[in-house]
C-alpha positions in Angstrom: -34.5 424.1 66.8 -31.5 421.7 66.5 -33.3 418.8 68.3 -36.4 419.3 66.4 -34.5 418.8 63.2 -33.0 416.0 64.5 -36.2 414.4 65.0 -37.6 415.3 61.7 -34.5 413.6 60.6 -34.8 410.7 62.4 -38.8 410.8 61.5 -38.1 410.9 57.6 -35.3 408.3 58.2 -37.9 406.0 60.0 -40.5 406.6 57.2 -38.4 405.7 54.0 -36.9 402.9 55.6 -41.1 401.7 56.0 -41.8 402.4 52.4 -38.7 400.8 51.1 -36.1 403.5 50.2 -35.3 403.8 46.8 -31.7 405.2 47.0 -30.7 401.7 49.2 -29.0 398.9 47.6 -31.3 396.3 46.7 -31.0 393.1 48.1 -28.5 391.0 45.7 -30.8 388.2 44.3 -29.1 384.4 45.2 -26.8 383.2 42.6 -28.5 380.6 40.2 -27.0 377.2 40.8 -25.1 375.3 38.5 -22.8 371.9 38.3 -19.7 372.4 39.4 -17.0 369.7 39.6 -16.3 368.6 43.0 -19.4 370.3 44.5 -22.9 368.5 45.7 -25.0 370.9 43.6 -28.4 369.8 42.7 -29.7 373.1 40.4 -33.4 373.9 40.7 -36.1 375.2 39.1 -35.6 376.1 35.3 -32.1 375.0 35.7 -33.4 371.0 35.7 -35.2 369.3 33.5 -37.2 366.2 35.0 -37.9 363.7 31.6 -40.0 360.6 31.6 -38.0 358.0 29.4 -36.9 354.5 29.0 -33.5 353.7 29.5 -31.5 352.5 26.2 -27.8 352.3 27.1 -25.1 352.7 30.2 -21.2 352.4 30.5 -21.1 351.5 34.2 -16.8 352.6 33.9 -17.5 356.1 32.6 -21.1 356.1 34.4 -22.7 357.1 31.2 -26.0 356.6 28.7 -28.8 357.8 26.6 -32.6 357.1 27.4 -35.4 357.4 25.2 -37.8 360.7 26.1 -41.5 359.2 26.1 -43.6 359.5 23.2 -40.5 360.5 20.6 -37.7 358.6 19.0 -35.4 361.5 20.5 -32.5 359.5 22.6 -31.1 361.5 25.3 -27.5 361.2 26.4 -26.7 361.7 29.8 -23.9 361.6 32.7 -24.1 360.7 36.0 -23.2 363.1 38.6 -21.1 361.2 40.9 -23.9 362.5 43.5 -26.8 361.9 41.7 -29.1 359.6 43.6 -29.9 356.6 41.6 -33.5 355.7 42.8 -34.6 351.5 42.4 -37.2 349.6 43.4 -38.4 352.7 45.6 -34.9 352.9 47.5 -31.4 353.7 46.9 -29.8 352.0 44.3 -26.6 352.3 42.0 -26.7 352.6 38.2 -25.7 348.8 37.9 -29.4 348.1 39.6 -31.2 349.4 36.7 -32.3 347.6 33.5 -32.3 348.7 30.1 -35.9 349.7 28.6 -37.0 350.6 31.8 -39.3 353.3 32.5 -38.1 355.7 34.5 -37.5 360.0 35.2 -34.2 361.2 34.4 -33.4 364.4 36.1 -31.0 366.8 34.0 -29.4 369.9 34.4 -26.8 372.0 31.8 -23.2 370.7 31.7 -20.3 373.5 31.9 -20.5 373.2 28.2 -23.7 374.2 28.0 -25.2 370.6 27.5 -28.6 369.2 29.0 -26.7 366.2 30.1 -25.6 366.3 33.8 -28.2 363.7 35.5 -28.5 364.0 39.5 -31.3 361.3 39.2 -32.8 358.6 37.5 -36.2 357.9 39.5 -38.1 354.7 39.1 -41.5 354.2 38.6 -41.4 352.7 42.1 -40.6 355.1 43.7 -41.9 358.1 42.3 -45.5 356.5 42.6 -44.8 355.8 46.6 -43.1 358.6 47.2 -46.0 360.4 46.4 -48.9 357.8 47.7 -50.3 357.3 44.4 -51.7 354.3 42.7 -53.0 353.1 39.3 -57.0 352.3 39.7 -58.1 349.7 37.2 -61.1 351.4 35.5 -61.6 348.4 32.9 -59.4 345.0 32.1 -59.3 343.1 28.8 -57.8 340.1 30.3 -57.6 338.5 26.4 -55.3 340.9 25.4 -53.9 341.6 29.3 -54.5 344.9 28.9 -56.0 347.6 31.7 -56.9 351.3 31.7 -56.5 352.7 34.8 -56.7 356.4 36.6 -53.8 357.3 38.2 -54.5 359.1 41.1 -53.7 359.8 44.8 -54.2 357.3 47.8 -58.1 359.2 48.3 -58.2 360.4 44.6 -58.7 363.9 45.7 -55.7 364.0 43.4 -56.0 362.6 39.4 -52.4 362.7 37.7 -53.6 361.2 34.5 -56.9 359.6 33.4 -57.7 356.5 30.8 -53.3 355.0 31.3 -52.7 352.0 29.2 -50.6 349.3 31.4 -49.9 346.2 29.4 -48.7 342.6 29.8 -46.8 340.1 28.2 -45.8 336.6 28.8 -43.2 338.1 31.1 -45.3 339.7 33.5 -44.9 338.9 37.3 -47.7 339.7 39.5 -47.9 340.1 43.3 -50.3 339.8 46.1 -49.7 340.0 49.5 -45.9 339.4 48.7 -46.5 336.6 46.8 -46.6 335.1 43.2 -50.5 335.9 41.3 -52.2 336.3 38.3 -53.8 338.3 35.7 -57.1 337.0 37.3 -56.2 338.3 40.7 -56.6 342.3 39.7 -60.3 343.6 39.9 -62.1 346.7 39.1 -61.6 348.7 41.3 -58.3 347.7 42.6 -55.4 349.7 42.9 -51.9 348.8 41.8 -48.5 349.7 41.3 -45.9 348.7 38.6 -42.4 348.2 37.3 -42.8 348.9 33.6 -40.2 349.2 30.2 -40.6 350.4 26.8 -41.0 348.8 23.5 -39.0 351.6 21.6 -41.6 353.8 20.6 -44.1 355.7 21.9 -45.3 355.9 25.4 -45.9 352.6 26.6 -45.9 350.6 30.1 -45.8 347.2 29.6 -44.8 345.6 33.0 -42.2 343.8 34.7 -44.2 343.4 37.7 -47.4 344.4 38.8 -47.7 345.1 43.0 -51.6 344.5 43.8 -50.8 345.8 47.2 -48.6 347.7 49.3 -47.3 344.5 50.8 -46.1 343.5 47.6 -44.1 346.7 46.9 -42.4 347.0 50.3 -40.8 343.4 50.2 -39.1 344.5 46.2 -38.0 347.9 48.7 -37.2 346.0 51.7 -34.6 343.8 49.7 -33.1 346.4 47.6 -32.8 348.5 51.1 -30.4 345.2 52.1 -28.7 345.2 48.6 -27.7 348.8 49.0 -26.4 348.4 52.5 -24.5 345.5 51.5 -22.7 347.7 48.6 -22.2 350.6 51.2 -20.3 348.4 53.8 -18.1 346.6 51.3 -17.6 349.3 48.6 -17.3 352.2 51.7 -19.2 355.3 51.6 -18.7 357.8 48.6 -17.7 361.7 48.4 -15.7 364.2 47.6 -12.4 365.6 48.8 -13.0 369.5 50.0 -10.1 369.7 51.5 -6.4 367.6 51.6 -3.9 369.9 54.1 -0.8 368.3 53.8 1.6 368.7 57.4 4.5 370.6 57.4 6.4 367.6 59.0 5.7 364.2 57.4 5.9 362.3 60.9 2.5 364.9 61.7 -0.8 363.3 60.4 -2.4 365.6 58.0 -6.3 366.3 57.7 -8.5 365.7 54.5 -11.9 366.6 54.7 -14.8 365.0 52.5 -18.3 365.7 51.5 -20.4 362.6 51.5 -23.2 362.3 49.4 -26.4 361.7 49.7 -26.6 357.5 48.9 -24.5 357.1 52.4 -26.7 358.6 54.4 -27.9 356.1 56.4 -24.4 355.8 57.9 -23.8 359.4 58.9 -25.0 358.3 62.2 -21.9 355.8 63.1 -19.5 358.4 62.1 -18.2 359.9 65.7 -15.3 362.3 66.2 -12.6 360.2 67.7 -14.0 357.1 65.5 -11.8 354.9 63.2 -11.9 354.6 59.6 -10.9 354.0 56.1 -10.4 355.9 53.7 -9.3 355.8 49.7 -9.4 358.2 46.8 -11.6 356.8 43.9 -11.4 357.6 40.2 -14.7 358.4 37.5 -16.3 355.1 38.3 -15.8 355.9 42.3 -13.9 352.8 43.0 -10.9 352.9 45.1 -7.8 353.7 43.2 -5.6 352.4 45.9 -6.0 350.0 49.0 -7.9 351.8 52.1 -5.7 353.4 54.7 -6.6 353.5 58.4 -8.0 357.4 59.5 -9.2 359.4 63.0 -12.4 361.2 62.2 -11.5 364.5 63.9 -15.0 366.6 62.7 -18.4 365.6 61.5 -21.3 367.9 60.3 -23.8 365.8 58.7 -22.3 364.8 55.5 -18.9 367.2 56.1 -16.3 364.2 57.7 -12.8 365.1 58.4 -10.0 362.5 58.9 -6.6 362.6 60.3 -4.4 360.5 58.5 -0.3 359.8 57.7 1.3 362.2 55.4 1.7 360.2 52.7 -1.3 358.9 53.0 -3.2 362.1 52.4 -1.1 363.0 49.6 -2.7 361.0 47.4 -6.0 362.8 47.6 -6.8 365.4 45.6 -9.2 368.2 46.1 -12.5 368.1 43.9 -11.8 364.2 43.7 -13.8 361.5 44.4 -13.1 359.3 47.6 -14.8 356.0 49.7 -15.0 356.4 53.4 -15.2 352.9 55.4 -16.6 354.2 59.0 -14.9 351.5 61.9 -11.8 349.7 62.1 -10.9 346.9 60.0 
């Protein structure tokens, strides 16, 4: 009788664990993500607001602005994440790499105060229309008043964003055809094209820097921003924040500080080996160094977690949550 109770036990046990029992503790839902100072947290979902706008004004010390949100007069204040990935001329870029009235989307999220402002990226036209293979087709052109109306669509069109887009022209237009300087006359119906375009103030409109007739075209603005941005990574080091500064108990005993990299340096995760030399500096707000590089030992690396052995004193000048440069090899 006892082991046939016992199986009935086990039976029912079996059974509501199937069904989903009802007196278990439901699975605790994940923790909704927010900014938090000294963390790479990119908040998703309802918590970020993705805005078309044009871009009015920006303090490159305190890494701040506003932008204008399409079709309104409303200006939109914003600061930069010290993370955020700043995306120009369909690459990585830095804030100083953007000009004002451009068209771009600013990606925001709340503040600890509440605050719509905190911005993890300002996307360019560039490369939000490459990124996702799509293309302006010219459906008409009024080359008197250099004006086109174009569908905006996917590489095979199996996809239409928008229908009837109004791109303009002005005398400051620069167009581009197989990577070299054209003309108004060179686009067709039919033809499909890219663009670099700004506001007037008001309203929604694209009238263009440049105008990319081809993919060719587009790739050689990428292609030398791609050399601009490794340029500023290998002079200005790579940025991050400081998890972690242990200080040793003996100041002749190197002590560890361990960084988290962001995202803009991650073409260089690759050269960083345990063992390796490198630099490294704390930063302030505007992430330049605040203090000469010192020489470190990388003594861990987990994609964009780096940790560095360096002198005491050295490592006492970095604070956790802070901002820092890492400069992989020796110099």
């Amino acid at each position: 009788m006892k082991c046939l109770a016992a199986l009935l036990s086990t039976i029912l046990s079996i059974a509501a664990l199937s069904a989903g029992d009802a007196t278990a503790p439901a699975a605790s839902a994940p923790p909704d993500l927010r900014i938090t100072p000294g963390k790479v947290i990119i908040p998703t979902g309802t918590s970020m607001r993705r805005i078309w706008g044009e871009l009015v004004s920006m303090d490159l010390a305190t890494r701040t602005g506003t932008f204008r949100k399409d079709g309104t007069d409303q200006l939109m204040p914003f600061a930069v994440m010290p993370y955020a990935e700043l995306l120009h001329h369909a690459t990585l870029g830095d804030l100083q790499d953007f000009r004002i009235g451009e068209r771009a989307i600013f990606r925001l999220h709340e503040d600890g105060k509440g605050e719509w402002v905190a911005l993890t990226y300002i996307q360019d036209e560039m490369n939000m229309m490459n990124n996702h293979k799509e293309y302006f087709y010219v459906d008409s052109i009024d080359a008197a008043k250099g004006r086109l109306i174009c569908t905006w669509a996917n590489a095979d069109q199996s996809f239409i964003r928008q229908k009837n887009v109004l791109i303009e022209t002005d005398h400051d237009t620069r167009y581009w055809k197989a990577a070299k300087s054209a003309t108004f006359a060179d686009i067709a119906i039919g033809g499909k094209l890219r663009t670099k375009t700004h506001g007037i103030g008001k309203g929604n409109t694209r009238m263009c820097w440049e105008v990319f007739l081809d993919d060719e075209s587009l790739i050689a603005f990428q292609t030398e921003q791609k050399a601009v941005h490794q340029r500023r990574m290998v002079e200005e080091g790579l940025p991050g924040y400081v998890d972690v500064a242990v200080a040793a108990a003996a100041a002749a005993v190197d002590s560890v500080v361990q960084f988290t990299l962001f995202p803009e340096g991650r073409g260089f995760f690759a050269q960083l080996k345990v063992g390796g030399a490198a630099r490294v500096a704390p930063a302030g707000p505007d992430r330049k160094p605040t203090m000469p590089p010192v020489p470190a030992i990388i003594t861990a690396v987990s994609g964009a977690e780096v940790s560095v052995s360096l002198p005491s004193a050295a490592a006492a000048t970095f604070q956790a949550a802070g901002i820092a440069r890492l400069w992989p090899g020796a110099h």
